[in-house]
CHARMM internal coordinates of N, CA and C (Angstrom, degrees):
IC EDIT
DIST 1 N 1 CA 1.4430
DIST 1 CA 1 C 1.5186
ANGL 1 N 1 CA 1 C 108.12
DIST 1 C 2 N 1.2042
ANGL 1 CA 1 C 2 N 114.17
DIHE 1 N 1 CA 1 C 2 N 138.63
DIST 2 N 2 CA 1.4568
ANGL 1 C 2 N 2 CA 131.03
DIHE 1 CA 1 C 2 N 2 CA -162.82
DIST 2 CA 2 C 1.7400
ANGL 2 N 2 CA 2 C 103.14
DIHE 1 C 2 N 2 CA 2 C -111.27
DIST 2 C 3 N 1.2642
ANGL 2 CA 2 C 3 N 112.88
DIHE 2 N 2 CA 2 C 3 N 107.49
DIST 3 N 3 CA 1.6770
ANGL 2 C 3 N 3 CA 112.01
DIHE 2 CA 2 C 3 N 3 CA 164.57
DIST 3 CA 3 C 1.1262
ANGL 3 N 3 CA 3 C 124.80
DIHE 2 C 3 N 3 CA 3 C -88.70
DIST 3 C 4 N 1.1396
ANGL 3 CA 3 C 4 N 136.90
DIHE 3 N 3 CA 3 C 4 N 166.13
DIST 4 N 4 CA 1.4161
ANGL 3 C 4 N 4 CA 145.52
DIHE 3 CA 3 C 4 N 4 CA 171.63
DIST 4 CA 4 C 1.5420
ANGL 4 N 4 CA 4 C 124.42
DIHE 3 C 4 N 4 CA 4 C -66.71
DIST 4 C 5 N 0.8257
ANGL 4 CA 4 C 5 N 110.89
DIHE 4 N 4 CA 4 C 5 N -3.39
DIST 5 N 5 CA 1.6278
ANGL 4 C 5 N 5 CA 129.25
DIHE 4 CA 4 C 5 N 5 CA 170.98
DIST 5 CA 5 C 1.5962
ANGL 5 N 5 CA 5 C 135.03
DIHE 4 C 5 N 5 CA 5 C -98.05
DIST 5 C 6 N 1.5568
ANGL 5 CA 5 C 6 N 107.95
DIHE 5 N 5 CA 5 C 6 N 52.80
DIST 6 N 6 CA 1.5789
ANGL 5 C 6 N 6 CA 106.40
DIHE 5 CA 5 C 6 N 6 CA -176.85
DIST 6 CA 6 C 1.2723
ANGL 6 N 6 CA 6 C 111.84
DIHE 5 C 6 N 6 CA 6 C 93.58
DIST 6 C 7 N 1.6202
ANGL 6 CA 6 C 7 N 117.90
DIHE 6 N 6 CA 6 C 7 N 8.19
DIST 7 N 7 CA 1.4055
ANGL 6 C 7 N 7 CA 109.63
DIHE 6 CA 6 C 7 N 7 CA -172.20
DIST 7 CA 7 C 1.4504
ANGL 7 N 7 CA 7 C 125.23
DIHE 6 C 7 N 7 CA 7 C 69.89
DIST 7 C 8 N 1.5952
ANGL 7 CA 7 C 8 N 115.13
DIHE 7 N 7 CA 7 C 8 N 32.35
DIST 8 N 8 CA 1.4348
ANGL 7 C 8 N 8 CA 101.62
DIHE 7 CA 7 C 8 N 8 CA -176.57
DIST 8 CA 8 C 1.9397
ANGL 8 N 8 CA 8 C 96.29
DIHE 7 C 8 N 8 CA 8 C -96.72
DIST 8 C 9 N 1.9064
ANGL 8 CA 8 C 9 N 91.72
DIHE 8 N 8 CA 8 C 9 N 140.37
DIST 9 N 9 CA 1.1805
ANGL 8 C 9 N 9 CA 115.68
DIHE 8 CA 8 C 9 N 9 CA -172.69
DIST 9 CA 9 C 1.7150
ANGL 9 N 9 CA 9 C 95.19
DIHE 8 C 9 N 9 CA 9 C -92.03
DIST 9 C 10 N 1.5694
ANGL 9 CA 9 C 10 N 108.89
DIHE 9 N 9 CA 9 C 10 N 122.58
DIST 10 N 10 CA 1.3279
ANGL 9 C 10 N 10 CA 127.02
DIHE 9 CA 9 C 10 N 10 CA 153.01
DIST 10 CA 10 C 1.3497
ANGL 10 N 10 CA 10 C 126.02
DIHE 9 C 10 N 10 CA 10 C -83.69
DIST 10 C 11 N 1.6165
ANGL 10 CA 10 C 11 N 109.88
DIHE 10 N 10 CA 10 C 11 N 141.61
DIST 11 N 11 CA 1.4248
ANGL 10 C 11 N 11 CA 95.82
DIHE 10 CA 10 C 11 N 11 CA -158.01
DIST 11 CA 11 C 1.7059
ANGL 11 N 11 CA 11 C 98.11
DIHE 10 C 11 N 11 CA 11 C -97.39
DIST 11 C 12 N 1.4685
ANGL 11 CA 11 C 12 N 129.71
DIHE 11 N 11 CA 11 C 12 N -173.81
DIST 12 N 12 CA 1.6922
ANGL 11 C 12 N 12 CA 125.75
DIHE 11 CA 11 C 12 N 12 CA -161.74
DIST 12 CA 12 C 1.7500
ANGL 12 N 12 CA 12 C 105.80
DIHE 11 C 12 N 12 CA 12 C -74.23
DIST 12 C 13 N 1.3001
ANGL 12 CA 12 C 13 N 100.17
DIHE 12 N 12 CA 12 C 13 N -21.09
DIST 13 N 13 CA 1.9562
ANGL 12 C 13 N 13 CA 111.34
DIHE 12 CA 12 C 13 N 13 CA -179.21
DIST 13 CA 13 C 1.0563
ANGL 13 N 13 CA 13 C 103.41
DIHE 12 C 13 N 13 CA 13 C -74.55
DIST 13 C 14 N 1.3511
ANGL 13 CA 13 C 14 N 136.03
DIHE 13 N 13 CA 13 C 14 N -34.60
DIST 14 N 14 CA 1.4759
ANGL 13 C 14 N 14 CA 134.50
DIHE 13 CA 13 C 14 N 14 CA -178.33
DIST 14 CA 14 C 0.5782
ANGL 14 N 14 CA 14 C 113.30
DIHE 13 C 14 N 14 CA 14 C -38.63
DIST 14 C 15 N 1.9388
ANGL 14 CA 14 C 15 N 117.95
DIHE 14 N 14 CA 14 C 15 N -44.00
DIST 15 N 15 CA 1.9131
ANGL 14 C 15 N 15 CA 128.37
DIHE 14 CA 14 C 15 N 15 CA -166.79
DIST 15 CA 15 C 1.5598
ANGL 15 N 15 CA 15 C 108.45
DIHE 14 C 15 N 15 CA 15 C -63.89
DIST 15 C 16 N 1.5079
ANGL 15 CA 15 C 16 N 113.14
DIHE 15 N 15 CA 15 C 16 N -18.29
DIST 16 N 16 CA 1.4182
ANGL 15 C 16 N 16 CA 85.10
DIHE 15 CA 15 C 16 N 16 CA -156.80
DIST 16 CA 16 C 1.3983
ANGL 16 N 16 CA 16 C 102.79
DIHE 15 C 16 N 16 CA 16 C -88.47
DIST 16 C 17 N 1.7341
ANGL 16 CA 16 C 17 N 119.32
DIHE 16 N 16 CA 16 C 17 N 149.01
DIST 17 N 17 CA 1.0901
ANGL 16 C 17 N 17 CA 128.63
DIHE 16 CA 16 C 17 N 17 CA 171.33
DIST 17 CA 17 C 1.7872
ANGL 17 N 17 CA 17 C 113.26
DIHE 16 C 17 N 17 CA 17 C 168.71
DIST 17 C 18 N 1.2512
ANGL 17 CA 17 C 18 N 97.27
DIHE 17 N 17 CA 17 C 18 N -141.46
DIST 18 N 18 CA 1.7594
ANGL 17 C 18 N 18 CA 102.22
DIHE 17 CA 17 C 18 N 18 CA 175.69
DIST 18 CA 18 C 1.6855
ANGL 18 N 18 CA 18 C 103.89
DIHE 17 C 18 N 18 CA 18 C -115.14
DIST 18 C 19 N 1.4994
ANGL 18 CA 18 C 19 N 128.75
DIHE 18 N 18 CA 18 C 19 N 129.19
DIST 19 N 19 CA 1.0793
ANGL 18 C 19 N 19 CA 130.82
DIHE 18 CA 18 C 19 N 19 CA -144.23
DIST 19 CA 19 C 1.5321
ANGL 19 N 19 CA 19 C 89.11
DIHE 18 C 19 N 19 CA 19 C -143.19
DIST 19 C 20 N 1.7816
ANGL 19 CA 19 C 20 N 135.59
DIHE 19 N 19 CA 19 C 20 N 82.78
DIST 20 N 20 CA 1.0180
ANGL 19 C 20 N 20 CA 110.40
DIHE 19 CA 19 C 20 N 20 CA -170.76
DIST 20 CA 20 C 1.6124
ANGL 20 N 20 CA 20 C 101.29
DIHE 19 C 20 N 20 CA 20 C -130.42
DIST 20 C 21 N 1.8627
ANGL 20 CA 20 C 21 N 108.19
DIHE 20 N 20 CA 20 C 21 N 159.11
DIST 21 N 21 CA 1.1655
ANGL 20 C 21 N 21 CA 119.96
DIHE 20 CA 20 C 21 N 21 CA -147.72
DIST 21 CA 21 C 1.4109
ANGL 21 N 21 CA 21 C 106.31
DIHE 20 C 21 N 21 CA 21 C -136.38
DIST 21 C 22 N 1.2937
ANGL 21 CA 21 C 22 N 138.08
DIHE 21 N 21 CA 21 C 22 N 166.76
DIST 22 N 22 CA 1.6882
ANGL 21 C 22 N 22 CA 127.85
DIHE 21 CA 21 C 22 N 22 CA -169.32
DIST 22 CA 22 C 1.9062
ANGL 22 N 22 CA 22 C 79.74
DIHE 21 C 22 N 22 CA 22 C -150.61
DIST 22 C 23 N 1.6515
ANGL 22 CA 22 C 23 N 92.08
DIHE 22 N 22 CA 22 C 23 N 134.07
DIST 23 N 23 CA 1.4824
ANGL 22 C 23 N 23 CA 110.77
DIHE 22 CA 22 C 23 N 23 CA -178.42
DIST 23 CA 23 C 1.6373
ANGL 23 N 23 CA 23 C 100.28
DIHE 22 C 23 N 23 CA 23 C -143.89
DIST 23 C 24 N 1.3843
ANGL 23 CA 23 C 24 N 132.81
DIHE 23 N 23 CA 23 C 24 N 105.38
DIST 24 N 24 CA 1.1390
ANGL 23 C 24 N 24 CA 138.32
DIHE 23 CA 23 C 24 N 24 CA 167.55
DIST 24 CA 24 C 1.5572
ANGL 24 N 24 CA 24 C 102.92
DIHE 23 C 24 N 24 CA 24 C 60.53
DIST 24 C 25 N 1.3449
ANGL 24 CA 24 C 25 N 141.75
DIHE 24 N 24 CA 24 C 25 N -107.26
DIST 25 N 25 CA 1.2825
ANGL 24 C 25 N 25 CA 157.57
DIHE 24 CA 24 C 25 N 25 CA -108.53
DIST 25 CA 25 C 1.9203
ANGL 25 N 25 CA 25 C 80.37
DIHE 24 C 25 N 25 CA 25 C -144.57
DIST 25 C 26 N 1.1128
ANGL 25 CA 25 C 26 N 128.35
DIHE 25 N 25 CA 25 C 26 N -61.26
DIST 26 N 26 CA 1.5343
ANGL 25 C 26 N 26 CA 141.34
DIHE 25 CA 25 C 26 N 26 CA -167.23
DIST 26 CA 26 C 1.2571
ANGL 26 N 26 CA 26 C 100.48
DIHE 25 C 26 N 26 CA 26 C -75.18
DIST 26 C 27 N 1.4061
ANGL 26 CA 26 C 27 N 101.20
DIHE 26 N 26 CA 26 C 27 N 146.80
DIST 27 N 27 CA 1.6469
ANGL 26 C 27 N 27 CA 127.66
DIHE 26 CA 26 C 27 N 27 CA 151.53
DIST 27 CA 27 C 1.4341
ANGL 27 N 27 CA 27 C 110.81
DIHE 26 C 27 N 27 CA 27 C -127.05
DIST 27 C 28 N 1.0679
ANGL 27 CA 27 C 28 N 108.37
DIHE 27 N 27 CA 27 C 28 N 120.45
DIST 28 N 28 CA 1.4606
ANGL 27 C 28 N 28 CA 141.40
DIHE 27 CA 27 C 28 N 28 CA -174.32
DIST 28 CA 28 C 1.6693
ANGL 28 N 28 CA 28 C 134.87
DIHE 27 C 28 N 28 CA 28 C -67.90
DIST 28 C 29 N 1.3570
ANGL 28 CA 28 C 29 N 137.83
DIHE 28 N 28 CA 28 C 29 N 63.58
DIST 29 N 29 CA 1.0531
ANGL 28 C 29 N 29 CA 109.41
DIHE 28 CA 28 C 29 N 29 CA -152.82
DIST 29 CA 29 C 1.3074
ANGL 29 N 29 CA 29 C 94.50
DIHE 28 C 29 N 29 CA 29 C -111.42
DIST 29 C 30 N 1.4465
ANGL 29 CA 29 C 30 N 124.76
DIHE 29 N 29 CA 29 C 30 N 164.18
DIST 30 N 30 CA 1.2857
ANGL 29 C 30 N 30 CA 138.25
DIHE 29 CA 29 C 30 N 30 CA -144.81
DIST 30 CA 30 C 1.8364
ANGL 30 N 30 CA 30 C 101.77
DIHE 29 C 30 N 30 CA 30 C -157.15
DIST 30 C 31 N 1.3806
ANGL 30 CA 30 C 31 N 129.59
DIHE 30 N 30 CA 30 C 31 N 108.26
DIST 31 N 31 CA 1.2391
ANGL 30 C 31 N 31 CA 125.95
DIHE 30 CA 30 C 31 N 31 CA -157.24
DIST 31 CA 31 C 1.4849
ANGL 31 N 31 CA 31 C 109.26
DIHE 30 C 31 N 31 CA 31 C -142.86
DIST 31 C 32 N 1.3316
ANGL 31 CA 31 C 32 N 104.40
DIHE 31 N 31 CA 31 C 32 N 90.29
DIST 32 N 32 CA 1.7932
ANGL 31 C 32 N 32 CA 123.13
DIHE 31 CA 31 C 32 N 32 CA -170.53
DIST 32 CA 32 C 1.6784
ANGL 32 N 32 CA 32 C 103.28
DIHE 31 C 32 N 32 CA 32 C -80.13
DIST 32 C 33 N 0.9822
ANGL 32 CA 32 C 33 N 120.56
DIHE 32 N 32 CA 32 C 33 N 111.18
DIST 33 N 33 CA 1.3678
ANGL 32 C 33 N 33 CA 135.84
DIHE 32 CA 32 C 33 N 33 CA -174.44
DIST 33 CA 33 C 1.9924
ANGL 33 N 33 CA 33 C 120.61
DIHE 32 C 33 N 33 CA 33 C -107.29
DIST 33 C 34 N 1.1434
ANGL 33 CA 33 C 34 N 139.32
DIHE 33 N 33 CA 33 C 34 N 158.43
DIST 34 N 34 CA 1.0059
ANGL 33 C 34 N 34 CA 121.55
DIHE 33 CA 33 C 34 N 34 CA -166.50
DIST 34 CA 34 C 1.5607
ANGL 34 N 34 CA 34 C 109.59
DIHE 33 C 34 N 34 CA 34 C -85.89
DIST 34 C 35 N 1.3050
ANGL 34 CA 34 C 35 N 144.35
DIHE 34 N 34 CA 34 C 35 N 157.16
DIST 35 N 35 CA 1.2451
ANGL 34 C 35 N 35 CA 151.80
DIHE 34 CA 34 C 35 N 35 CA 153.27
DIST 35 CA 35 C 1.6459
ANGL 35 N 35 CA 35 C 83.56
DIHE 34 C 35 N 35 CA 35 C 86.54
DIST 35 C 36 N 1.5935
ANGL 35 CA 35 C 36 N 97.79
DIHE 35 N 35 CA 35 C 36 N 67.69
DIST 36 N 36 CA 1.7912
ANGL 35 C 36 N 36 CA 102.53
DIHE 35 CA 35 C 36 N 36 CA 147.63
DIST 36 CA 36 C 1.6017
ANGL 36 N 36 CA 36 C 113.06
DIHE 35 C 36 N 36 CA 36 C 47.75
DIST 36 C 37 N 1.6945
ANGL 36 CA 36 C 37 N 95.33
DIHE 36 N 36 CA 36 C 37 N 23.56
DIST 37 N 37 CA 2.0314
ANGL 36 C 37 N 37 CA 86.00
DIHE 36 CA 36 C 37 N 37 CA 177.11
DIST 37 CA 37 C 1.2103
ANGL 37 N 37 CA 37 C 94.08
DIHE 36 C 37 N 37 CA 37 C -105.88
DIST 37 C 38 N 1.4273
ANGL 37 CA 37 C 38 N 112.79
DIHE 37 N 37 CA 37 C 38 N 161.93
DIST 38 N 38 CA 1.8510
ANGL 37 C 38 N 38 CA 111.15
DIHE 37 CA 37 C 38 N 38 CA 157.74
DIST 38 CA 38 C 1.6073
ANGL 38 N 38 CA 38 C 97.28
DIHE 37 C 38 N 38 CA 38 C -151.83
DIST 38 C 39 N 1.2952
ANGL 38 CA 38 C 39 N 113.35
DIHE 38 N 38 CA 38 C 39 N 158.53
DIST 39 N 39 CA 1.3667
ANGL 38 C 39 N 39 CA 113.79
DIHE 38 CA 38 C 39 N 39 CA 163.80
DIST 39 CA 39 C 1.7381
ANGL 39 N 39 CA 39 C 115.42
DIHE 38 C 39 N 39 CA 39 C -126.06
DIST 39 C 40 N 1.0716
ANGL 39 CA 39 C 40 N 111.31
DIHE 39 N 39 CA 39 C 40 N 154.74
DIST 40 N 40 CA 1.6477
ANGL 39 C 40 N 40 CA 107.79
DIHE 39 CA 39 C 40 N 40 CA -174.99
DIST 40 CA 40 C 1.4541
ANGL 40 N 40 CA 40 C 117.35
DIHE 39 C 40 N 40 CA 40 C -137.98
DIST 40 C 41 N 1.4326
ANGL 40 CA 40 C 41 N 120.04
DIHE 40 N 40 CA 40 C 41 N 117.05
DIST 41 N 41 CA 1.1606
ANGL 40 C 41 N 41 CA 124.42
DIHE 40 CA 40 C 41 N 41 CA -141.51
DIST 41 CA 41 C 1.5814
ANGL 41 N 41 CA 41 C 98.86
DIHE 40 C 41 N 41 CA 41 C -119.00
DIST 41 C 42 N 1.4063
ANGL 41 CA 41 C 42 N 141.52
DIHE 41 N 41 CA 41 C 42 N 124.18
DIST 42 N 42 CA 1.2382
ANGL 41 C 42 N 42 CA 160.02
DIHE 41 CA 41 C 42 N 42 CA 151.83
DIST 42 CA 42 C 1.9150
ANGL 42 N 42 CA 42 C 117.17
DIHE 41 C 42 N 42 CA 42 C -76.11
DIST 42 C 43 N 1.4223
ANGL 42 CA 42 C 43 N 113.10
DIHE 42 N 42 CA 42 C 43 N 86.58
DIST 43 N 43 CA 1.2803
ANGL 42 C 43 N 43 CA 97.02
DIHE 42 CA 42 C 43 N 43 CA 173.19
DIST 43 CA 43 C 1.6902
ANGL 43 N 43 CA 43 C 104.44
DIHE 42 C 43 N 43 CA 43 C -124.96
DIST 43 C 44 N 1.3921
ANGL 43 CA 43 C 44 N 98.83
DIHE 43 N 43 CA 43 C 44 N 138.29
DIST 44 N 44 CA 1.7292
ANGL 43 C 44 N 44 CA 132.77
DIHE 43 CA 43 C 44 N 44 CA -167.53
DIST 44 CA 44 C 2.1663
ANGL 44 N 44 CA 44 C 95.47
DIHE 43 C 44 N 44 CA 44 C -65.94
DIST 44 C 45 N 1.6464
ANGL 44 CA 44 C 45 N 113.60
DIHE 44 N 44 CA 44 C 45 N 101.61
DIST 45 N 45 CA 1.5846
ANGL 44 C 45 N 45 CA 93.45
DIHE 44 CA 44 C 45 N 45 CA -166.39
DIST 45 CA 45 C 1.1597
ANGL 45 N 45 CA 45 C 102.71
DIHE 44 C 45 N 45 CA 45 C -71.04
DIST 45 C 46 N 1.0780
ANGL 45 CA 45 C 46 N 137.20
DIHE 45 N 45 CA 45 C 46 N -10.71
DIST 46 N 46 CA 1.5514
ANGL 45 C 46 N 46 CA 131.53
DIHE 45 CA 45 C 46 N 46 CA -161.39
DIST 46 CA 46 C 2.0434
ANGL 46 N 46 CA 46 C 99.58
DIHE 45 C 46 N 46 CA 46 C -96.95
DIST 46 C 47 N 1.3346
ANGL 46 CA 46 C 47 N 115.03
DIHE 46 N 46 CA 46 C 47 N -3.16
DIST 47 N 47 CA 1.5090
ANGL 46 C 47 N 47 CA 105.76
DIHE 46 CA 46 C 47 N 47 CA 169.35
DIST 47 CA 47 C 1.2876
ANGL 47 N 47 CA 47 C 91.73
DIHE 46 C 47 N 47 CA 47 C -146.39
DIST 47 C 48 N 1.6886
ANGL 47 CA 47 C 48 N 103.89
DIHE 47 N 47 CA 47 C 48 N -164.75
DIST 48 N 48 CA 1.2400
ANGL 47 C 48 N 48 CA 108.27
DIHE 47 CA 47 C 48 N 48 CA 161.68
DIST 48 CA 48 C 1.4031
ANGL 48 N 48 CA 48 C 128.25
DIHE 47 C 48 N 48 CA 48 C -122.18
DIST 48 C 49 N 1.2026
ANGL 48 CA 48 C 49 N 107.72
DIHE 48 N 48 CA 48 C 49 N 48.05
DIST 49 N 49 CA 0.9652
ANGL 48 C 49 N 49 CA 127.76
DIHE 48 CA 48 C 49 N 49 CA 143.34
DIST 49 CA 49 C 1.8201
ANGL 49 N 49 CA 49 C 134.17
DIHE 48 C 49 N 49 CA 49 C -17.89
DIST 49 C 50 N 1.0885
ANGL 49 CA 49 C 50 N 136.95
DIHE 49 N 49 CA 49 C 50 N 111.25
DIST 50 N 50 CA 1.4525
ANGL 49 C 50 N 50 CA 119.36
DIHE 49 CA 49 C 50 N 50 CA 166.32
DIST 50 CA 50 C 1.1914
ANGL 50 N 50 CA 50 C 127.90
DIHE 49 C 50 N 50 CA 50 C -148.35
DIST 50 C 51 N 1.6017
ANGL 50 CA 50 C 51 N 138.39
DIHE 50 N 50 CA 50 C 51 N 176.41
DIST 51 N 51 CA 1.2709
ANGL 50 C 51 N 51 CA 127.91
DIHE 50 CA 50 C 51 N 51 CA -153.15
DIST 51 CA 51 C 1.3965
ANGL 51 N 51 CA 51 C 96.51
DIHE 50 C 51 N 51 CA 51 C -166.02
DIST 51 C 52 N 1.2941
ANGL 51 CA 51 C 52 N 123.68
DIHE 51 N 51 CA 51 C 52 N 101.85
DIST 52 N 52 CA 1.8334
ANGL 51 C 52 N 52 CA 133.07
DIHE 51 CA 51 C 52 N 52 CA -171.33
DIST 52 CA 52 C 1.6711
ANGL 52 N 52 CA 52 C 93.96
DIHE 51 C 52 N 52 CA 52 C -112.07
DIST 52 C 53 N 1.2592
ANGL 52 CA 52 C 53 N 95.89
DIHE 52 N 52 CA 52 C 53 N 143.67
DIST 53 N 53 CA 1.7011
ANGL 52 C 53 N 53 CA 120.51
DIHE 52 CA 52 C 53 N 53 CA 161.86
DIST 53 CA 53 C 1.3164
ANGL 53 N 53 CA 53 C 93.23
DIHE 52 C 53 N 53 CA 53 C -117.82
DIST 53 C 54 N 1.4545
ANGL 53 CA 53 C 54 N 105.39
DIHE 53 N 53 CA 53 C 54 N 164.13
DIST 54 N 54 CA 1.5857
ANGL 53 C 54 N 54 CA 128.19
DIHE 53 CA 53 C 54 N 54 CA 159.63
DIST 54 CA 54 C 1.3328
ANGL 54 N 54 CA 54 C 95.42
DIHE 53 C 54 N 54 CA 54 C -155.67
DIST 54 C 55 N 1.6305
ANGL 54 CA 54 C 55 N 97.59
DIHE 54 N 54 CA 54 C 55 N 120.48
DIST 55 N 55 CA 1.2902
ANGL 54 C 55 N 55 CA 102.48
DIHE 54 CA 54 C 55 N 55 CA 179.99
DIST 55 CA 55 C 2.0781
ANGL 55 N 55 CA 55 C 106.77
DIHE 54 C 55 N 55 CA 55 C -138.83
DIST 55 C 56 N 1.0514
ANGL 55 CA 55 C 56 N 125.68
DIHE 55 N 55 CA 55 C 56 N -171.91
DIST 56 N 56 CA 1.8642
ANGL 55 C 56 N 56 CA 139.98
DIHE 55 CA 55 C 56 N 56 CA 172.86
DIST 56 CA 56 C 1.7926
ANGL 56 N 56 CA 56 C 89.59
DIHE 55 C 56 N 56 CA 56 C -104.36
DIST 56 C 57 N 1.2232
ANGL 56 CA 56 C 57 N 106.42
DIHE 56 N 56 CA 56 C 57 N 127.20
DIST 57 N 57 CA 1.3311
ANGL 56 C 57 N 57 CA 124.58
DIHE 56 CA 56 C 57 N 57 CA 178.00
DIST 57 CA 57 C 1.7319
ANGL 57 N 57 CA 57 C 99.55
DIHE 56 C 57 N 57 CA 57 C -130.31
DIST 57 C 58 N 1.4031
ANGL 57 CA 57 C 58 N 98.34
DIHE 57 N 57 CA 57 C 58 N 154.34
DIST 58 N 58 CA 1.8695
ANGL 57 C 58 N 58 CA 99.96
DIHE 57 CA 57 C 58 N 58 CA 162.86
DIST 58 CA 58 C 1.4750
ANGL 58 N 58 CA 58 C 84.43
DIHE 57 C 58 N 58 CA 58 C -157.37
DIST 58 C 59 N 1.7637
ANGL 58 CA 58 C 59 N 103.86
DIHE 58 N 58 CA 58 C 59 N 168.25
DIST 59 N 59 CA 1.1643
ANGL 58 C 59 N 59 CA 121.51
DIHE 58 CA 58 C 59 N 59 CA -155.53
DIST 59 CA 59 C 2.1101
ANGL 59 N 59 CA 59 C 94.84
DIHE 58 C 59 N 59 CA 59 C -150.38
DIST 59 C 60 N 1.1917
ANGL 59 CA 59 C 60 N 73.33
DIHE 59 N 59 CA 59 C 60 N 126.74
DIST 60 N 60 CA 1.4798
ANGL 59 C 60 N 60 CA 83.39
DIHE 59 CA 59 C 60 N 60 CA -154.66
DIST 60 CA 60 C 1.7201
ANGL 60 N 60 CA 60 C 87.08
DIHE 59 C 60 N 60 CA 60 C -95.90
DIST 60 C 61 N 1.8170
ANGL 60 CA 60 C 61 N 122.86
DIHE 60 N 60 CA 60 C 61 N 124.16
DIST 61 N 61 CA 1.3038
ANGL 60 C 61 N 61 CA 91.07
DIHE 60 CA 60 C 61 N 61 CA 160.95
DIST 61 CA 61 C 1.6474
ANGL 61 N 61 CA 61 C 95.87
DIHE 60 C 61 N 61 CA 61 C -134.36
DIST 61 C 62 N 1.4168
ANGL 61 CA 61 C 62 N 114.45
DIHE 61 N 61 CA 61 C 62 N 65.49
DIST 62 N 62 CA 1.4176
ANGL 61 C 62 N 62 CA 132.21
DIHE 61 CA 61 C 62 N 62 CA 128.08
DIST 62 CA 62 C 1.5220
ANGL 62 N 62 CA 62 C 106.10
DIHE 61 C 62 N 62 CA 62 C -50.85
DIST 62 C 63 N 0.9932
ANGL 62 CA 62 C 63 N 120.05
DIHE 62 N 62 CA 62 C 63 N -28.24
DIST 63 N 63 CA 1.9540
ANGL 62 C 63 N 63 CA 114.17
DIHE 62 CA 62 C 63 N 63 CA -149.13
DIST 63 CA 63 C 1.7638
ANGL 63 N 63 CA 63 C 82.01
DIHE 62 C 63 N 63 CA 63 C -122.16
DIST 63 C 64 N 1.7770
ANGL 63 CA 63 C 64 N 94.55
DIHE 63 N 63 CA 63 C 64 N 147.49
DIST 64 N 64 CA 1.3141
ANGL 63 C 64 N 64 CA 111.33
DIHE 63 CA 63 C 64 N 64 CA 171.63
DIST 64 CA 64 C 1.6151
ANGL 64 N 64 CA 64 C 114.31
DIHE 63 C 64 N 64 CA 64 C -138.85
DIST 64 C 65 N 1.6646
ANGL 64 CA 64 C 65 N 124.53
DIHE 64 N 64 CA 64 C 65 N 114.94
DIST 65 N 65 CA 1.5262
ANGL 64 C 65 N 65 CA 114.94
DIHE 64 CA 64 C 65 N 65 CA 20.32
DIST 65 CA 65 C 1.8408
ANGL 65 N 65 CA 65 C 104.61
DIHE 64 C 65 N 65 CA 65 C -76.63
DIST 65 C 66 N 1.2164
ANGL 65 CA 65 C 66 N 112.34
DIHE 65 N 65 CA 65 C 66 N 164.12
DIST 66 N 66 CA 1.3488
ANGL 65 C 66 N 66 CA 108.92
DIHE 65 CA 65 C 66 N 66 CA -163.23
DIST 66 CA 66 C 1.5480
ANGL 66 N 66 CA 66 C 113.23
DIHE 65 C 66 N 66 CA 66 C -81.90
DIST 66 C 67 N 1.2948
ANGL 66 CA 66 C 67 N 143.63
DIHE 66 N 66 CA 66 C 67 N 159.16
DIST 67 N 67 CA 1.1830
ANGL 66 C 67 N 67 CA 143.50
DIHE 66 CA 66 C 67 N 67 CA -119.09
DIST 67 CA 67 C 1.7323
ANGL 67 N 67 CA 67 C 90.51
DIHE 66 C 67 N 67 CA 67 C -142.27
DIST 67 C 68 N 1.5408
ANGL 67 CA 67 C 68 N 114.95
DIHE 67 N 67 CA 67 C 68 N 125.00
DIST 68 N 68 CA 1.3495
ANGL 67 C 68 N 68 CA 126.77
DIHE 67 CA 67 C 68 N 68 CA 154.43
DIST 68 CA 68 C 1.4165
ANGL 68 N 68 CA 68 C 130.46
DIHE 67 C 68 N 68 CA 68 C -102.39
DIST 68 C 69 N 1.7810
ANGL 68 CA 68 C 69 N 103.36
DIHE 68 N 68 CA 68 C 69 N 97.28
DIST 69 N 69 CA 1.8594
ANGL 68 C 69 N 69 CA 125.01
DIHE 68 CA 68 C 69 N 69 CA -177.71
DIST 69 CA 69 C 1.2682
ANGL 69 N 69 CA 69 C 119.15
DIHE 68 C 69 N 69 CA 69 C -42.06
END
COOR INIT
IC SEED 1 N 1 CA 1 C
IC BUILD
């Protein structure tokens, strides 16, 4: 993965962590875990509302920008 800063190359472990995002009404969280787990979390900001996946993810970085399975 390629950043905007001088070209520094991140390596695929970097990803893992809590990755969270705000889209209209949603906040987004996105949670790359080791051995191909991730979970992905939908919560409503105006309640509390929420909506979890747990799912097997892989991340292919043959492909550029690199691709989440």
């Amino acid at each position: 993965m390629v950043t905007n800063n001088s070209l520094k190359i991140l390596s695929i472990e970097s990803l893992n962590g809590q990755w969270i995002g705000k889209h209209k009404n949603y906040e987004i969280i996105l949670a790359i875990k080791k051995n191909n787990k991730c979970s992905l979390e939908f919560r409503v900001t105006s309640s509390n509302e929420v909506e979890n996946f747990n799912v097997e993810c892989s991340i292919d970085n043959r492909k550029k920008p690199i691709r989440l399975l």
